[in-house]
N, C-alpha and C positions, 0 to 999 in steps of 0.2 A: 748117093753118087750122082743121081739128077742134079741135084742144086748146086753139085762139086763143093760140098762141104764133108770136114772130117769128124763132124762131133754129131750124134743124136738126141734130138730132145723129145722132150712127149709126147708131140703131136708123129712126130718120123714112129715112134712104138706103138700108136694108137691105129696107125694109119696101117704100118705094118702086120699089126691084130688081128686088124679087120680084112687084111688082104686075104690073109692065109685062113680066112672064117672061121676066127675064135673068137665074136663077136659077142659070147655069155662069158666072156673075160672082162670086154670093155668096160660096163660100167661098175663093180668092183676095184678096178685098176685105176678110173676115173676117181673114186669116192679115195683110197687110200693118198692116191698125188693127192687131192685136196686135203686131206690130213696132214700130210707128211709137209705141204705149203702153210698151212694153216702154223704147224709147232715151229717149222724155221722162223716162219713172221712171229709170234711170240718169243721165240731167241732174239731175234736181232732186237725187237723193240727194247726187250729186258739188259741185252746187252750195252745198248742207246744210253738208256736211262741210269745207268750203273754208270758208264764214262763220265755223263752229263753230271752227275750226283759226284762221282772221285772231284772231276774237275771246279767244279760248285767248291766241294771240301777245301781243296787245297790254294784254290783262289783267295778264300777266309784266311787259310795260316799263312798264304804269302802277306799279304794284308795288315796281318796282326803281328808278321813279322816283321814286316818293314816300320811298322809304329813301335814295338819294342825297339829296334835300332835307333830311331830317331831320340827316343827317350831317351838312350843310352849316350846318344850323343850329347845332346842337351847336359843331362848330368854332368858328363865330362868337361863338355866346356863351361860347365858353374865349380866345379872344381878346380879347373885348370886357372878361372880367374880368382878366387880362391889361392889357390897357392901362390896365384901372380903378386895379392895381395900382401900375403903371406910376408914374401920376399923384399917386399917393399918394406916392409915394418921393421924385418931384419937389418936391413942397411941401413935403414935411418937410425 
């Protein structure tokens, strides 16, 4: 209420702890938030490096897709001249 903020973070519980002198709380409570800090940082990094890796992934099959297309095209237009050919030999 001091700060006229509506949300509490760890130091507002620690501080509160200690007011009320449960002070053989503190550093237990201290050691678990650092745990409990420590497994999110290993989530996010792991979650980082998964996006990082999908996106890596699918940057290749765009890549590989857009050169199959190109191929596709090419053929086509060796075919297309090809039958242009084709046509030509018919009329004559």
């Amino acid at each position: 209420m001091k700060a006229k903020r509506k949300t509490l973070n760890a130091g507002d519980v620690m501080s509160a702890m200690e007011e009320m002198e449960f002070e053989r709380f503190l550093q237990p409570l201290r050691e678990a938030l650092e745990a409990y800090k420590k497994g999110q940082k290993g989530k996010k990094e792991a979650s980082e490096q998964k996006r990082k890796d999908k996106e890596k992934k699918n940057g290749t099959d765009e890549n590989d897709k857009s050169r199959d297309e190109e191929e596709d095209e090419h053929m086509d237009d060796e075919q297309d001249g090809e039958n242009e050919a084709e046509e030509e030999d018919v009329e004559n």
